[in-house]
C-alpha positions, -999 to 999 in steps of 0.1 A, spaced: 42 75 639 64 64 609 76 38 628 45 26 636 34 26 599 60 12 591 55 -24 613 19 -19 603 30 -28 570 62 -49 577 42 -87 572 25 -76 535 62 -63 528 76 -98 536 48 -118 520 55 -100 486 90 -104 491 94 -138 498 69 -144 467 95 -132 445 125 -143 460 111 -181 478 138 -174 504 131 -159 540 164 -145 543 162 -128 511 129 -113 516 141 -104 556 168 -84 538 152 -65 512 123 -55 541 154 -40 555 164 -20 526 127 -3 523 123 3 565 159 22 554 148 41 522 110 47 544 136 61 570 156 88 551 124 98 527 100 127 538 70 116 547 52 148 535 63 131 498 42 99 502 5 103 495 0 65 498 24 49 524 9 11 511 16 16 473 49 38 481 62 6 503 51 -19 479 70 0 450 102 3 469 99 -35 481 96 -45 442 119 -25 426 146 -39 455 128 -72 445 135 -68 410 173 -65 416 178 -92 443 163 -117 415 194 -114 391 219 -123 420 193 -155 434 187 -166 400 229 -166 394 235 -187 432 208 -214 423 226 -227 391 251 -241 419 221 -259 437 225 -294 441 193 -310 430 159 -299 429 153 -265 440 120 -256 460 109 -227 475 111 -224 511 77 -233 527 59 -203 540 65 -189 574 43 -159 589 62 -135 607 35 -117 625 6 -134 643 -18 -149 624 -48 -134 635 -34 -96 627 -19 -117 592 -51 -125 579 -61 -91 579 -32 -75 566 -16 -104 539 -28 -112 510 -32 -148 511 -31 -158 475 5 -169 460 21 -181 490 17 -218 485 47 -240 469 30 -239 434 27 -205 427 58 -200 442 82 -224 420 57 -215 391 73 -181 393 105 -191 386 96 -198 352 97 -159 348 119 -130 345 122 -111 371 102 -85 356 76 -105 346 76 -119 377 73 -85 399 43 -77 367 25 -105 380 25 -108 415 17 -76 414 -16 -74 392 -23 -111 406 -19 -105 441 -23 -72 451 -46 -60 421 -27 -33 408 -33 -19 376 -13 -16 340 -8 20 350 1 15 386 24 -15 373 42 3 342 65 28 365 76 2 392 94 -16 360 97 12 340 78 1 311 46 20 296 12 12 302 12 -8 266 43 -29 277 34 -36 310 4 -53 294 24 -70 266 47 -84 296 18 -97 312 5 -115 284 37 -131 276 38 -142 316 7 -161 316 16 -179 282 48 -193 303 33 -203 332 17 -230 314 30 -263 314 46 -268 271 47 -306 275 42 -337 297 79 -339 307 80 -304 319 83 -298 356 66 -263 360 35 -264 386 1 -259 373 -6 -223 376 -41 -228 387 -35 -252 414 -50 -244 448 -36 -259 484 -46 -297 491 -72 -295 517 -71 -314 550 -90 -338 538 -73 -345 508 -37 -348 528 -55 -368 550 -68 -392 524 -37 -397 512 -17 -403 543 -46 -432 553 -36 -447 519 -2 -445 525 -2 -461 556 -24 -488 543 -3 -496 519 -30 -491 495 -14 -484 460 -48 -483 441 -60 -458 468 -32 -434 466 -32 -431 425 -69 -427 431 -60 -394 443 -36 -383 421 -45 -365 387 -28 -387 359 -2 -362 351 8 -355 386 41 -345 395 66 -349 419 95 -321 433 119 -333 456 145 -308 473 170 -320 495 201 -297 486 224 -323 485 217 -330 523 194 -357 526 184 -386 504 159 -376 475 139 -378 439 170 -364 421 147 -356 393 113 -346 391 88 -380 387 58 -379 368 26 -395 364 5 -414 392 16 -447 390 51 -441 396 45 -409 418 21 -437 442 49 -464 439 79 -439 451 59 -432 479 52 -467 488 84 -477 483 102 -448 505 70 -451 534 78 -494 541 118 -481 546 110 -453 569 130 -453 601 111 -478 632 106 -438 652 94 -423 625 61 -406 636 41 -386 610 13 -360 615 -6 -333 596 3 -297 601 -9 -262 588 12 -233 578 -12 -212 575 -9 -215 538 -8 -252 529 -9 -288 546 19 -307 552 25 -345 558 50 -345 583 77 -369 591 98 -370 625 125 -393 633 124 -384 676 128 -350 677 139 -342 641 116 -333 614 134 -352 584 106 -347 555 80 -322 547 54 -332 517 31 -303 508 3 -307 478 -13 -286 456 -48 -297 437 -70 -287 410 -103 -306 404 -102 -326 438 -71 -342 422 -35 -338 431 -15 -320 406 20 -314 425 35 -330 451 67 -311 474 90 -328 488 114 -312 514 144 -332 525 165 -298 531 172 -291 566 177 -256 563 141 -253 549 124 -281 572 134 -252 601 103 -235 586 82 -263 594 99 -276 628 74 -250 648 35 -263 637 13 -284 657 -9 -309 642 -38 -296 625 
């Protein structure tokens, strides 16, 4: 029966995780480490087997996040989260995860925290926990867990035009929207494609040093719509692109025969594109290699 409760929980365990880690593996791992601590602790000790395994998951959370945040400094290039990949079936996932703060935005917007900011707010955000349920899974009081909070929000926000962080009240690009702007793209319709874009759009490449890519971020719609442009009249002659869903966000797909060689996910707020992802990384395009057209 622990076992059971366990798996029963093992997808909302995985979703938090990767949340605050962007990385599968990472998240795979520290799942691990609670299915052993929910192992070797008495059940008769647990009143509430959800907020017990979501406070062990943080608090391993909360010390992975030192260690990730020391091995990205040796990233080459841009670094994006990888895109999200259920690990249980989707129909049994949409009643069990909670879908907010899974897409790219939210995701890379967290990394503008501390990891126990960032555990504060995922938690309160996502999962709806209150100060008091929040202040022992950091060890702060009540007072400070709301102090932490405040200061979160305040650096979430973008400080300047020039500053790459996603904006925190983004939502996933419909189909539509993706759609829109693949149809201008293949048009060749520049005017079109900065129609889409909000003015201060950004765009986040991440390629790891494996692939061709935006070295930098590049902002604004003109120059976003141009880059674009640009890269789509070089593609390769088999390059075939398609829509797909994760479950989560759209993606603009790009294969070259049976390789998937780009990934462009897109978050929007007012029917406008804020943020544009760009995946050029291999090992993260694995995520993607599975979907279907949408």
């Amino acid at each position: 029966m622990a076992d059971q409760v366990f798996e029963t929980h093992r997808g909302r365990l995985h979703a938090l995780a990767y949340r605050m880690l962007g990385s599968h593996a990472d998240a795979e791992d520290a799942v691990q480490d609670v299915w052993l601590r929910w192992r070797a602790t008495a059940k008769d000790d647990i009143r509430d087997a959800t907020a017990w395994l979501v406070r062990v998951c943080s608090n391993i959370c909360l010390d992975v996040l030192k260690s990730a945040r020391r091995q990205r400094e040796n990233y080459v290039g841009q670094w994006l989260p990888e895109p999200w990949a259920p690990v249980i079936e989707a129909e049994a996932e949409n009643n069990l995860i909670e879908r907010d703060g899974l897409g790219q935005a939210y995701v890379m917007m967290l990394e503008r925290l501390g990891p126990v900011e960032r555990v504060a707010l995922v938690l309160h955000d996502v999962f709806d926990w209150s100060h008091e349920e929040i202040a022992p899974v950091i060890e702060r009081t009540e007072n400070n867990t709301r102090q932490i909070l405040f200061r979160a929000r305040r650096k979430v926000n973008r400080e300047h035009d020039r500053d790459p962080t996603p904006v925190p009240d983004s939502e996933a690009a419909d189909k539509g929207q993706v759609a829109a702007f693949v149809d201008a793209l293949i048009g060749g319709d520049l005017q079109a494609l900065i129609g889409q874009l909000a003015p201060n759009v950004i765009m986040h490449s991440d390629s790891g040093g494996k692939a061709p890519a935006a070295a930098n971020p590049i902002y604004g719609a003109e120059k976003v719509a141009r880059f674009f442009t640009g890269v789509w009249r070089k593609k390769a002659e088999n390059a075939v692109e398609s829509i797909a869903f994760d479950g989560t966000d759209y993606w603009l797909l790009l294969h070259e025969g049976e390789s998937l060689v780009s990934a462009v996910g897109f978050a929007q707020k007012d029917g406008a594109v804020v943020d544009i992802f760009v995946h050029r990384n291999p090992d993260k395009l694995v995520f993607l290699q599975h979907l279907g057209r949408a």
